[in-house]
C-alpha positions as a printed NumPy array, in Angstrom:
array([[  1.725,  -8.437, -59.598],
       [  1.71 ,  -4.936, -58.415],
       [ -1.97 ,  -5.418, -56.308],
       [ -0.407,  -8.519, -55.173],
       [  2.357,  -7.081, -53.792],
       [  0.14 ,  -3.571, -52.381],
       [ -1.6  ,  -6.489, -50.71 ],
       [  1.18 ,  -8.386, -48.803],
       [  2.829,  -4.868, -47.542],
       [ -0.714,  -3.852, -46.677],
       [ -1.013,  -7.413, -44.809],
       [  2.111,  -6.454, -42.781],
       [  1.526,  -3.182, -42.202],
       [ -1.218,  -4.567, -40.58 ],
       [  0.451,  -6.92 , -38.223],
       [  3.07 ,  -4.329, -37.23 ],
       [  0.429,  -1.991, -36.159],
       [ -1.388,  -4.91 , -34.322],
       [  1.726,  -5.794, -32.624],
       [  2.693,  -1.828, -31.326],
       [ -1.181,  -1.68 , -30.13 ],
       [ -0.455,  -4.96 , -28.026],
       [  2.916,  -3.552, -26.638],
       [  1.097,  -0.212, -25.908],
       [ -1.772,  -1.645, -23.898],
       [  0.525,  -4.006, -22.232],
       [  2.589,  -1.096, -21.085],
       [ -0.107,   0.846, -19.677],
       [ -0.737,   1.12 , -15.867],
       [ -2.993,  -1.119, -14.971],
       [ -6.715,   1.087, -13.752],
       [ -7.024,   1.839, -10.142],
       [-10.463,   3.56 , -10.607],
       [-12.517,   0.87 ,  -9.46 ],
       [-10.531,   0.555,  -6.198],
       [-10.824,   4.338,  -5.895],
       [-13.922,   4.565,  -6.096],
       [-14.994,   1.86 ,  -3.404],
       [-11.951,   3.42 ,  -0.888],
       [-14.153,   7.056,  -1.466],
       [-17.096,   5.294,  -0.431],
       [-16.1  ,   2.962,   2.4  ],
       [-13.29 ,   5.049,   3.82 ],
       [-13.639,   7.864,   5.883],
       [-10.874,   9.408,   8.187],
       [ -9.011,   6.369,   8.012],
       [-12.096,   4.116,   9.384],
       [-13.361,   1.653,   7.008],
       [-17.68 ,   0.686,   6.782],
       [-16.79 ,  -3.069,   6.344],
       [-20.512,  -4.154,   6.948],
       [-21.386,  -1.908,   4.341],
       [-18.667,  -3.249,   2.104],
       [-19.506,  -6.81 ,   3.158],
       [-22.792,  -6.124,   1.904],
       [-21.7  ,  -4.615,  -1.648],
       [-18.701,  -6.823,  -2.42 ],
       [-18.807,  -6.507,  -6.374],
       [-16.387,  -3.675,  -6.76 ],
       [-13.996,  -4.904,  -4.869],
       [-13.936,  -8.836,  -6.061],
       [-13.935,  -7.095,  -9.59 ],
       [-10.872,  -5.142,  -8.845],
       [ -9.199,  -8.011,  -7.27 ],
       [-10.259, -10.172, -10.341],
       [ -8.839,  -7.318, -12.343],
       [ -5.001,  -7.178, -10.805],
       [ -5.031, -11.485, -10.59 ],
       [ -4.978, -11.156, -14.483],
       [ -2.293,  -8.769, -15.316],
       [  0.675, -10.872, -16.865],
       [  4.205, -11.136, -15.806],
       [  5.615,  -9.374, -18.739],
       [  2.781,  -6.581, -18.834],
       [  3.561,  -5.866, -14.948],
       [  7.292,  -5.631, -15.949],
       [  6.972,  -2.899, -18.569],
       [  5.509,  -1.007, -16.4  ],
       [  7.264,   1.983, -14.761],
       [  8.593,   1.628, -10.843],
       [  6.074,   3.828,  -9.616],
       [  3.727,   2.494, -11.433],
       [  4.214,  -1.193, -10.521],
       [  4.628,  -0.191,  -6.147],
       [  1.162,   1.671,  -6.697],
       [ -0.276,  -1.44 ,  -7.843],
       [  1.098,  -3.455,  -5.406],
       [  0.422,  -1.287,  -2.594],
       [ -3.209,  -1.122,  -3.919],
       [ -3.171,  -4.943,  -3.88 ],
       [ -2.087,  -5.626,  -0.581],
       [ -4.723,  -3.094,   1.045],
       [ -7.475,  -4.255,  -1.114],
       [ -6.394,  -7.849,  -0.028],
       [ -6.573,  -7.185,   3.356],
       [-10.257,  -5.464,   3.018],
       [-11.466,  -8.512,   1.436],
       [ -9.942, -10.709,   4.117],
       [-11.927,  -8.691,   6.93 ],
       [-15.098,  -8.634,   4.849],
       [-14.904, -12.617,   4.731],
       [-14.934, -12.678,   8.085],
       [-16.677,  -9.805,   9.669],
       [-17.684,  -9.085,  12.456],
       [-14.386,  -9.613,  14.072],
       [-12.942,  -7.545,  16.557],
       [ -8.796,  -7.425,  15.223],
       [ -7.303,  -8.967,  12.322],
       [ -5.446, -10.809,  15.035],
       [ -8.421, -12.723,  15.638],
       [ -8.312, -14.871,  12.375],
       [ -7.003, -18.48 ,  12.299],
       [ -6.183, -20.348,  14.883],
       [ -2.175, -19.56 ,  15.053],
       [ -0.747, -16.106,  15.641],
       [ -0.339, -14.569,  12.52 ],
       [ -2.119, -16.855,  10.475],
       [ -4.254, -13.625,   8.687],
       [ -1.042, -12.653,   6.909],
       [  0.038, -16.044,   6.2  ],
       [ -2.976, -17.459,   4.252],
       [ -2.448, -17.754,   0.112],
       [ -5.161, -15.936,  -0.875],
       [ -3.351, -13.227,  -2.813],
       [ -3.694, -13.786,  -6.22 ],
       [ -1.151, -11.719,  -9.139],
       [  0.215, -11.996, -12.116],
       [  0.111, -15.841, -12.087],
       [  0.741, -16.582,  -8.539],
       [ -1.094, -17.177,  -5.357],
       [  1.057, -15.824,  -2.365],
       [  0.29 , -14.56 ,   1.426],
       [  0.028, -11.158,   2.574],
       [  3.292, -11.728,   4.341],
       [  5.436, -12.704,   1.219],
       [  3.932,  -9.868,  -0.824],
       [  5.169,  -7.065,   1.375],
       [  8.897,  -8.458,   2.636],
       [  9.671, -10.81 ,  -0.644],
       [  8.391,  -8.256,  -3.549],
       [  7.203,  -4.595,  -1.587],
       [ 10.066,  -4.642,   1.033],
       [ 12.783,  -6.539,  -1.019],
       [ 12.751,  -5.096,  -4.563],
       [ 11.862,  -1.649,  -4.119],
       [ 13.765,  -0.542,  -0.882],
       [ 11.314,   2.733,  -0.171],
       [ 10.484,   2.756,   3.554],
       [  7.739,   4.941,   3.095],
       [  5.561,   1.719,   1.688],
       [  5.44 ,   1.125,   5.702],
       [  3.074,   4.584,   6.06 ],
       [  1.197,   3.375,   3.265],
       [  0.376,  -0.777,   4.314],
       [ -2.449,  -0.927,   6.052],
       [ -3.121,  -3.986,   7.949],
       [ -6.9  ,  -3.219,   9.475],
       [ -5.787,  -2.274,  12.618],
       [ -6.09 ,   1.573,  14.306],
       [ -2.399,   1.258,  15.103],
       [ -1.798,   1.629,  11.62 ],
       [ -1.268,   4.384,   9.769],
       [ -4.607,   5.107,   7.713],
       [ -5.924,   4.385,   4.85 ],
       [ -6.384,   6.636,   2.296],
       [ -9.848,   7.642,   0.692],
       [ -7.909,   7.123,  -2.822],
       [ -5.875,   4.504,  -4.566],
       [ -2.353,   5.136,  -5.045],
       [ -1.496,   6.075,  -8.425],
       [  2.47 ,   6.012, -10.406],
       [  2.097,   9.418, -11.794],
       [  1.279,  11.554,  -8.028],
       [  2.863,   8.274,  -5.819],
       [  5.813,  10.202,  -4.429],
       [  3.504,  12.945,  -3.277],
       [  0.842,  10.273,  -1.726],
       [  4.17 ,   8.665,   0.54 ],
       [  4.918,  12.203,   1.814],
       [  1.936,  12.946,   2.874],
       [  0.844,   9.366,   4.722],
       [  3.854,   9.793,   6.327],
       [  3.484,  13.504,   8.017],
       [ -0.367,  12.025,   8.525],
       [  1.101,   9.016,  10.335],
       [  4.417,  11.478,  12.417],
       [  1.107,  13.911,  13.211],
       [ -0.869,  11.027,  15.684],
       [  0.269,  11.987,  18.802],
       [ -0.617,   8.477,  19.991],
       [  1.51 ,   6.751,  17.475],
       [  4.771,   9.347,  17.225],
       [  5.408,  12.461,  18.807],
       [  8.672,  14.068,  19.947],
       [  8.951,  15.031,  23.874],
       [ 10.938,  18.541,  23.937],
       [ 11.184,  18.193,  27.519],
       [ 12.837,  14.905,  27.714],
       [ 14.357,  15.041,  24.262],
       [ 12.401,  11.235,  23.836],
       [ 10.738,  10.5  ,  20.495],
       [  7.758,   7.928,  20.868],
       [  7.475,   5.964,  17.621],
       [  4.969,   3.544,  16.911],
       [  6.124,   0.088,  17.023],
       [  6.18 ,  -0.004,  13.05 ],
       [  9.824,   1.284,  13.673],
       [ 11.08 ,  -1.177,  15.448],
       [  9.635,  -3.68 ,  13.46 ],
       [ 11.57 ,  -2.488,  10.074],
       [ 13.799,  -0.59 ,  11.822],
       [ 16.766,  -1.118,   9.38 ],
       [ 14.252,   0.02 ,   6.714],
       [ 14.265,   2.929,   8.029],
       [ 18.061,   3.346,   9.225],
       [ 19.408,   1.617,   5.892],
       [ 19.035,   5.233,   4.248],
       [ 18.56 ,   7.691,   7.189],
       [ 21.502,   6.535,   9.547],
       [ 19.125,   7.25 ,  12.131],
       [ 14.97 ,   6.96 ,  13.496],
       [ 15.177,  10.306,  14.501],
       [ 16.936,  11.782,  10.715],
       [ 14.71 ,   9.498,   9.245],
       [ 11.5  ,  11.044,  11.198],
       [ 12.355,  14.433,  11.193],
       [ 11.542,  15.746,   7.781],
       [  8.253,  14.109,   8.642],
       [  7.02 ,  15.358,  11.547],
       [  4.539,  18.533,  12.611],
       [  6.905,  21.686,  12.333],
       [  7.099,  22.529,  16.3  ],
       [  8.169,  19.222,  16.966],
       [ 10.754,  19.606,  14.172],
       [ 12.136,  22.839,  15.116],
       [ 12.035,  21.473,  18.749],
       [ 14.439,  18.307,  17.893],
       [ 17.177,  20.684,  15.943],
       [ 20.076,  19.324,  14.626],
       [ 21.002,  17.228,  17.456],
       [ 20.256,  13.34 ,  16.981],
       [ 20.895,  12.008,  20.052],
       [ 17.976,  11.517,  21.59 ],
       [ 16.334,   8.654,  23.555],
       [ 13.202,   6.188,  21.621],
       [ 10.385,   4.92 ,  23.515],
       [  7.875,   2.897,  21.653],
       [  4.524,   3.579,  21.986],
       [  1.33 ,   0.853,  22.212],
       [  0.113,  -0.967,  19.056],
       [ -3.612,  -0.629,  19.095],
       [ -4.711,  -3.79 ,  17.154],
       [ -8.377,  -3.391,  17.25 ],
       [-10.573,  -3.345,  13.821],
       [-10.193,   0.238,  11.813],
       [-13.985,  -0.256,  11.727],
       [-16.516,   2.795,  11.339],
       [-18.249,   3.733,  14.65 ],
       [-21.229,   1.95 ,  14.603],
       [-24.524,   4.479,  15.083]])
């Protein structure tokens, strides 16, 4: 009687400890490494090697085959920083396998036949759907996590955008990895620079795109910028707001490496 019963308790400890090992795993954050590693080796100075990429494709169908099977309810355990870093890692790895498919190509704008069609297509496979590049970043980045900074760190394969890191982003360092895309991005005096002379800030387009992203928690483009930008420009706009926008040229050409 008494082995019997030793026997059933052991039987459910067992279970219980099964069942806490489950929830643990499915709580972890999802690994990134694969995608860093690839983004170390393709990436440099914001410029991607997509022929060299085209050529080696495993990594980065594996890490794309990796995020498509991440369930609904393990995604939602996950912390908020945690699940954006995925998802920001998903949309630019998305977008490199895009350009890969169909390189050479001189802009992204140069897929499909309709304008737009690149970030239309349902090729974006996650946690049990298959959605468009478009519905990932305004229906889940843009709409349920209300951080403008995601806009530094979307890249869609174009040198008007900001760049593309050499590392995945990760929950744990994500805030810091915002930041600093954004001062990158405020610190490309083609993109966004402010004019002391005139008192005019030139922004990059990405602005007026989202520009109530940007307003919704600023008040402003330029108290939104400001912390952001190089420290002469800065100290040059002062305290005073009112100042005039221009926006400056979207370059939409391929954030392809030189070629040799």
């Amino acid at each position: 009687m008494i082995m019997t019963m030793t026997k059933t308790l052991l039987a459910i400890f067992a279970v219980l400890l099964n069942c806490a090992t489950l929830s643990a795993a499915e709580a972890s954050a999802p690994s990134h490494s694969r995608f860093d590693g690839l983004l170390k080796k393709y990436v440099k100075d914001a410029r991607v090697d997509y022929a060299a990429l085209k050529a080696h494709p495993e990594e980065l169908d594996g890490y794309l085959g990796e995020l498509a099977k991440i369930s609904p309810a393990a995604f939602g355990k996950l912390p908020k920083s945690d699940r954006l870093a995925c998802l920001l890692n998903l949309y630019n790895a998305a977008t490199l396998k895009m350009i890969t498919e169909h390189y050479p190509l001189k802009s992204i704008r140069s897929i499909g036949i309709l304008p737009g069609a690149a970030w239309r297509d349902l090729r974006v496979r996650f946690s049990g759907e298959i959605m468009s590049l478009e519905h990932l970043e305004n229906e889940i980045i843009r709409a349920e996590y209300r951080e403008p900074r995601i806009h530094f760190a979307l890249v869609c394969a174009a040198i008007g955008c900001p760049p593309l890191r050499s590392e995945a982003y990760a929950g744990a360092r994500l805030n810091r990895q915002l930041d600093e895309q954004a001062r990158q991005f405020m610190s490309e005096p083609a993109k966004n620079h402010f004019d002391a002379s005139t008192r005019t800030l030139h922004l990059s387009p990405i602005f007026k795109w989202y520009e109530a992203d940007f307003t919704g928690t600023a008040g402003s483009l330029a108290a939104y910028v400001k912390p952001f930008l190089p420290a002469v420009q800065r100290d040059a706009l002062g305290a005073s707001q009112k100042v005039a926008i221009k926006f400056t040229e979207y370059d939409w050409a391929l954030n392809d490496s030189p070629r040799r």
